[in-house]
C-alpha beads as a LAMMPS data file, in Angstrom:
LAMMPS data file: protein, C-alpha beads

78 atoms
77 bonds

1 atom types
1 bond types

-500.0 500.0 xlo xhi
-500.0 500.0 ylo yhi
-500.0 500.0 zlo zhi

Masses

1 110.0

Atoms # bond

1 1 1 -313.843 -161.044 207.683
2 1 1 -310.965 -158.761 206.832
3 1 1 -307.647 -159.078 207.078
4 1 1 -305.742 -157.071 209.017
5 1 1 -301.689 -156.887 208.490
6 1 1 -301.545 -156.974 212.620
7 1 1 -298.863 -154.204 212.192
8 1 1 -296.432 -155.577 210.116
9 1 1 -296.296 -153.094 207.371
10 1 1 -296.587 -149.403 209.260
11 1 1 -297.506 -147.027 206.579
12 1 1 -297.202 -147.021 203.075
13 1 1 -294.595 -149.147 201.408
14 1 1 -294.046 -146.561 197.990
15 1 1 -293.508 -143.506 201.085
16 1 1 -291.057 -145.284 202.609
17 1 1 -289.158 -146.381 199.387
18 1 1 -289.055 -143.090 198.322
19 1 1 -288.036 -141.997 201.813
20 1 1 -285.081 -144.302 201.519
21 1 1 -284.096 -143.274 197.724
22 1 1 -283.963 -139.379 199.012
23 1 1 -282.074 -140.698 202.512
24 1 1 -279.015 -142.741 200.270
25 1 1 -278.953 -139.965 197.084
26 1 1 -279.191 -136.651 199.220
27 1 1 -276.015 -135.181 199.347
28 1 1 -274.837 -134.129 203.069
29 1 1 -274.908 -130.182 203.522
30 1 1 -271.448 -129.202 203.524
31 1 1 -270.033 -127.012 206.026
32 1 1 -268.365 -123.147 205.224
33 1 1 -265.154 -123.849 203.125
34 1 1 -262.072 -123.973 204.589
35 1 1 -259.945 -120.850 204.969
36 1 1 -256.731 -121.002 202.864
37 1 1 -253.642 -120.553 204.523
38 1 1 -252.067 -117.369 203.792
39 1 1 -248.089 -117.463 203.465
40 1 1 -246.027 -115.662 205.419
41 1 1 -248.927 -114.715 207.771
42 1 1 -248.013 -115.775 211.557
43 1 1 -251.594 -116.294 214.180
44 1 1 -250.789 -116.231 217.693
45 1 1 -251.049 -119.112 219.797
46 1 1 -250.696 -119.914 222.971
47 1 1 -248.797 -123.268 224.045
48 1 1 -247.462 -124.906 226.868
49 1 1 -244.270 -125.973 226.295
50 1 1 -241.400 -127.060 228.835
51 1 1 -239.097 -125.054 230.188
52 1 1 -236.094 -126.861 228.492
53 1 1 -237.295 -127.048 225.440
54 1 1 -237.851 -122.906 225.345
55 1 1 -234.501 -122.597 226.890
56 1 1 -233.113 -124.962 224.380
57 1 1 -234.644 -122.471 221.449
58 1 1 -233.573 -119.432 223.208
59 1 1 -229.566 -120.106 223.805
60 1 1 -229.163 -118.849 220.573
61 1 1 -230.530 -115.487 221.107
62 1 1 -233.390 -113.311 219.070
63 1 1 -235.255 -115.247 216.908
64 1 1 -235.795 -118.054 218.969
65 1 1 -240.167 -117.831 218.186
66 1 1 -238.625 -118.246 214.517
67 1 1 -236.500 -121.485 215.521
68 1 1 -239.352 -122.930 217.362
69 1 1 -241.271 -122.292 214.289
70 1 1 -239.064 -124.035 211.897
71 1 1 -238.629 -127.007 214.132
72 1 1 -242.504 -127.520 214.124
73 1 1 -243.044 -127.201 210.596
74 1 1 -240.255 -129.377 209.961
75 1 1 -242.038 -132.258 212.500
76 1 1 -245.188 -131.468 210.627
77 1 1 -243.749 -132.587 207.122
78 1 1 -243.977 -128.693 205.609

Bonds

1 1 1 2
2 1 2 3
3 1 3 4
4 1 4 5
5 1 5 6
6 1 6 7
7 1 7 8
8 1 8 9
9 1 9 10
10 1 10 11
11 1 11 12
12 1 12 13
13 1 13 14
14 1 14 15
15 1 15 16
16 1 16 17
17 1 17 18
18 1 18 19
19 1 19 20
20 1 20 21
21 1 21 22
22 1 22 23
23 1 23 24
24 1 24 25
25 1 25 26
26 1 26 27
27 1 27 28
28 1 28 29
29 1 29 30
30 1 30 31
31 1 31 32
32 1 32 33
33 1 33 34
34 1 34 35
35 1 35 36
36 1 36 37
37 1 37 38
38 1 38 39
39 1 39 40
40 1 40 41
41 1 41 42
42 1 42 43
43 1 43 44
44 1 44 45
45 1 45 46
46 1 46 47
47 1 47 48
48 1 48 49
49 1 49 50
50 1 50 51
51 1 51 52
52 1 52 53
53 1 53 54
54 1 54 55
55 1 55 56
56 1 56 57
57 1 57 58
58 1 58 59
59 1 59 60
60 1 60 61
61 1 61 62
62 1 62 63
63 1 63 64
64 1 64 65
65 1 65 66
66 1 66 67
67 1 67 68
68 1 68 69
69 1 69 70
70 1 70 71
71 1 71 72
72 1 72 73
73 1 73 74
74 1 74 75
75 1 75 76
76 1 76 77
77 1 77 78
């Protein structure tokens, strides 16, 4: 009579050590690099942003994009 592992042991043991070995030492597949910023260029956006606050900015007269500008960079620690 033979015996039969009942299932225990699906496949080939060396397979699926290898399988692991290649699954923990493959490096992941990295996306496109990411673009350097450029200085000085300006992208549009488009925000929503309340009423006051763009009042607030524009008081002052032209250059208020340029205040609103500042006033981010300067919450975003630049």
């Amino acid at each position: 009579m033979s015996r039969s592992l009942g299932g225990r042991r699906p496949g080939d043991p060396l397979k699926a050590a290898e399988a692991a070995f290649r699954k923990a030492t493959t490096k992941p597949i990295e996306g496109p690099p990411k673009a350097r910023s450029i200085p000085g260029v300006k992208e549009t956006a488009s925000l929503r942003v309340d009423q006051d606050v763009v009042e607030f900015f524009q008081e002052d007269g032209p250059g208020w994009q340029d205040r609103i500008n500042a006033a981010l960079r300067k919450a975003a620690g630049k």
